[in-house]
Structures are given as structure tokens and as C-alpha cells.
N, C-alpha and C positions, 0 to 999 in steps of 0.2 A: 445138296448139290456140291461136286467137288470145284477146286478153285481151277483150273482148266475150262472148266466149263463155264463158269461166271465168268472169267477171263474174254472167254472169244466171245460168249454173250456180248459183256461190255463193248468189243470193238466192233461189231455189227451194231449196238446202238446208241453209241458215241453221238452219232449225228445226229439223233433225234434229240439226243438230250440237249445238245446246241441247238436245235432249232426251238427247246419247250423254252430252256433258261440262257438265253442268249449271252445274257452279261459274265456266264464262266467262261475262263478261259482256258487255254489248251494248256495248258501248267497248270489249272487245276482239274481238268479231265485228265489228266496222267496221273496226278496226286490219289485222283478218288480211285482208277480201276477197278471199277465195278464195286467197290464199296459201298455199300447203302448209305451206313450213318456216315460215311465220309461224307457223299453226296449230298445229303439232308445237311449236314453241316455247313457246308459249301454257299447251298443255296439261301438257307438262314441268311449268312455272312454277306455276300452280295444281295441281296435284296429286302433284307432289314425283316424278315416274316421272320413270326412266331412259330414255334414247333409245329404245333398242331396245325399250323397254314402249309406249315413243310408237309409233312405228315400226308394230309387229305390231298393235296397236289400231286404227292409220289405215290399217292393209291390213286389215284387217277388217272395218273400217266402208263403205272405197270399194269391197269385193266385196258387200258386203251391199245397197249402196245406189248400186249401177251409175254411182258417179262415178268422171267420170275429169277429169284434173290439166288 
């Protein structure tokens, strides 16, 4: 997928990602732009989970809400 395309993904589903992981903030929703491991990174860091917590969450979240990377 080209980065245009993950790009405007991401900003259609910006707001869900704030609504799953509430505690990022919008300085780090800018940071990540649709970056996976940014994201996974992110969410580690604020909320103290283990990769693999990361991981199984963001398959979760991208089956639930038909994104894809």
C-alpha cells in the first residue's frame, strides 16, 4: 500500500484510535501517522503493555475496523 493511501487511512481512523487508547495524545497521533510500530510503540509506552498485549490488541482492533497497514 502506498504512503498516500495509509496516510488518509490514518486520518479517517484517527478517532477511533482515540476512542480504543484513550490515554494517546494528539502529539502522539501526529507523531505515529499511520505507522504501525510507531503506534504499537506508543501504546506500550502509555499504558505499560507488553508487546505481545500490543500486538493481539492491534489485531484486533485492524479486524474490527477493516484496516489495513
Amino acid at each position: 500500500m502506498n504512503e498516500d493511501r495509509i496516510s488518509g487511512n490514518w486520518k479517517q481512523f484517527k478517532g477511533k484510535v482515540k476512542e480504543k487508547w484513550g490515554k494517546l495524545t494528539d502529539d502522539d497521533l501526529n507523531v505515529i501517522e499511520g505507522k504501525r510500530e510507531q503506534l504499537a510503540g506508543r501504546i506500550q509506552e502509555r499504558y505499560g503493555y507488553k508487546k505481545e498485549q500490543v500486538e493481539k490488541e492491534l489485531k484486533s482492533w485492524e479486524d474490527t475496523n477493516k484496516f489495513k497497514w
